[in-house]
N, C-alpha and C positions, 0 to 999 in steps of 0.2 A: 239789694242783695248782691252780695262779688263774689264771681264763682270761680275759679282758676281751674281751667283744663288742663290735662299734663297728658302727653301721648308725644313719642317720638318719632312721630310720621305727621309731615306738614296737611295734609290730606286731610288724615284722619282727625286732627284740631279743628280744623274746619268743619269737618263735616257736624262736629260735635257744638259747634259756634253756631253754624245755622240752624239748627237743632234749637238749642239757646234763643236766640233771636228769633224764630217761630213762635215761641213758647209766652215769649215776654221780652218785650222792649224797653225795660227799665231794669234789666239786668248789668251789672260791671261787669265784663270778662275779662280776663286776664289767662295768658297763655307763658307755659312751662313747655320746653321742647325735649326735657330728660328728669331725671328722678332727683339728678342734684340741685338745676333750677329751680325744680318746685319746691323741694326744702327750703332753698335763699327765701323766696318766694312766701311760701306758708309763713316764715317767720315774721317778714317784713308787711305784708300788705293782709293780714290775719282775714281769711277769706272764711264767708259762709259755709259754702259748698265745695271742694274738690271732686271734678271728675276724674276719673285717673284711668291710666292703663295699665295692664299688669305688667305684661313682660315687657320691660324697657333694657337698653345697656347698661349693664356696668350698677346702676340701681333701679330696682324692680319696683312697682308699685307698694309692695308689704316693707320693702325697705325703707321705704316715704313711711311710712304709716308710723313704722316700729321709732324715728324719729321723735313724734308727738305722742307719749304714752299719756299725756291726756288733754286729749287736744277738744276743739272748742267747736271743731270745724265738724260737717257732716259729710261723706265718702259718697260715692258713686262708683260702684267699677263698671271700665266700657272695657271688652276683650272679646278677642274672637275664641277662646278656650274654656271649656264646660268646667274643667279640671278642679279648675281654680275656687270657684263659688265656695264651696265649705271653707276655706281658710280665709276667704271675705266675709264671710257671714259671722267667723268668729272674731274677725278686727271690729264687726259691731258697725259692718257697712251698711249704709241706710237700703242700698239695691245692688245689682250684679245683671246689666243688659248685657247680651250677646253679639256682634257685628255679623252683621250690618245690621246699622240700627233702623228704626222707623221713630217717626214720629208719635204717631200713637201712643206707643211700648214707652220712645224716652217720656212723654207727658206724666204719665203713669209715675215713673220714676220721680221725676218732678215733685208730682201731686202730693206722691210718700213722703220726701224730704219734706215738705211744707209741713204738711200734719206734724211728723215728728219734731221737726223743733217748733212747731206750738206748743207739742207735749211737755218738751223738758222745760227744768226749773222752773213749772209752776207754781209753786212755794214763793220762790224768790221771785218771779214778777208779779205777786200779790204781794209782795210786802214793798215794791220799788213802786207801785200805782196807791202805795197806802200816803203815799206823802209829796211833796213836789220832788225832793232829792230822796235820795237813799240812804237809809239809815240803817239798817240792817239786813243780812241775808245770811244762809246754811252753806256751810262748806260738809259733802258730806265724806268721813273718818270710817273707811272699812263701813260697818253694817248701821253708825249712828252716824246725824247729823247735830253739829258744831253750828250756835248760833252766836254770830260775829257781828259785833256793832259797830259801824265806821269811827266812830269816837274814841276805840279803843284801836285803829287802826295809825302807827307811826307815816308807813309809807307801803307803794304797791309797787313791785315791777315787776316789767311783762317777760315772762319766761315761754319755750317752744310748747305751743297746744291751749297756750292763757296767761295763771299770771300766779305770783307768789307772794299773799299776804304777809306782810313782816309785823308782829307785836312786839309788845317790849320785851314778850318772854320765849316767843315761837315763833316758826312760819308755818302758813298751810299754804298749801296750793291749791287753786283752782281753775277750772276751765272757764272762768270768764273771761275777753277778752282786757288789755286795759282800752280800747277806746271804749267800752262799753263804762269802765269806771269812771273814765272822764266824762262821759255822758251822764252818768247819774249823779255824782255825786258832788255836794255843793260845791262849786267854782268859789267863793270867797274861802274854803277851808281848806280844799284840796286843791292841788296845780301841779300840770305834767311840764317837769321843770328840766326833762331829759327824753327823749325819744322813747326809752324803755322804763322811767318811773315816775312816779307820783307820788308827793310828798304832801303829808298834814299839817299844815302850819301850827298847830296846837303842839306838836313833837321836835320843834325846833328850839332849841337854848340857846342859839348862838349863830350870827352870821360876819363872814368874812367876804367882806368886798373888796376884790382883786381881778385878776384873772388868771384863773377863771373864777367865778360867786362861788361859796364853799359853805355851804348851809352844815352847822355840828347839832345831831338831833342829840336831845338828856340820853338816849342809849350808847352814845357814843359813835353813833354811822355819821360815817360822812359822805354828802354828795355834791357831786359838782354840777354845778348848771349848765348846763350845753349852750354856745356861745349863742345860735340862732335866737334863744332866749331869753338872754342876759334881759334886755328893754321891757319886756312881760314880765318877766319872775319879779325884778326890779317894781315895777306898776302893782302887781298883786303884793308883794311885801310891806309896800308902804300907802296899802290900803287897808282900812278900819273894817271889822266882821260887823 
């Protein structure tokens, strides 16, 4: 699990680190020292957990938040201000401890975060345990769920809070992460051929070898293959399904 701490008091990270490190020693931490770092942050290393503080300079904990309107990640607020809690509880924060903390109380916190994300998308990790890769899962559209088959999926890339399914006729978005899609989903049909996408070699009509690689999908998207790449995309392209 990677948690990223965010608080503007070097102290106070800490305190929330050892915290962390009592708890579990097979945690990632990862530390934000202001509201703008954890954004860079959130987007780039797509962390489990965010602890956060509310009242930071210049960007406040709810302004982090208001960033990822639908984010993948699950919240923690650490704060020394009672005030606050109702407008955390309505960003859909898993907890809201008060400082100074204890161990106990943050365990507790902890405990809640686990449960909850066992809870979510149980649908969809019943259908990714139904097969060795993933073949389908529910995007869910206001009050109905949208049932998406990777097959019908062109390419994926990852957007702030997860990631935005492109078909040949729409996008959805979803709070999945993409490493989770790279995770799941078959490696001979799918390949992350750019830091931020993921392409279906089935939705490919055309490729131009230059530099940079320039894959033209039957929709008419073009994408470029990120140099670090090139050698892998190359290997997977000129391998048989």
């Amino acid at each position: 699990m990677r948690v990223l701490v965010v608080d503007d008091e070097a102290h106070a990270r800490q305190s929330v680190i050892d915290l962390l490190q009592q708890y579990s020693s097979a945690i990632d931490i990862v530390e934000a020292c202001d509201g703008v770092e954890a954004v860079e942050i959130i987007a780039k290393e797509e962390p489990d957990l965010v602890i956060l503080d509310v009242e930071m300079p210049a960007v406040s904990g709810f302004d982090v938040l208001r960033q990822f309107p639908n984010r993948s990640f699950d919240v923690i607020f650490v704060t020394a201000y009672s005030e606050f809690a109702v407008e955390a509880f309505e960003q859909s924060a898993c907890d809201y401890i008060m400082k100074p903390l204890r161990q106990q109380r943050f365990n507790l916190a902890m405990e809640k975060h686990r449960r909850r994300r066992g809870d979510l998308s149980s649908l969809n990790r019943q259908l990714i345990a139904s097969g060795i890769y993933m073949d389908s899962f529910f995007i869910k559209i206001g009050s109905k769920a949208n049932h998406i088959f990777t097959r019908d999926i062109p390419w994926i890339e990852a957007s702030q809070g997860g990631t935005d399914i492109h078909l040949s006729d729409r996008s959805y978005g979803s709070d999945f992460s993409l490493a989770l899609f790279e995770e799941q989903l078959d490696p001979r049909v799918f390949f992350r051929v750019r830091r931020n996408i993921i392409v279906n070699r089935k939705f490919i009509e055309r490729i131009t070898f230059g530099y940079p690689i320039i894959l033209h999908l039957y929709d008419g998207t073009e994408i470029r293959v990120a140099k670090d790449r090139r050698s892998r995309v190359r290997q997977w392209l000129e391998s048989t399904n």
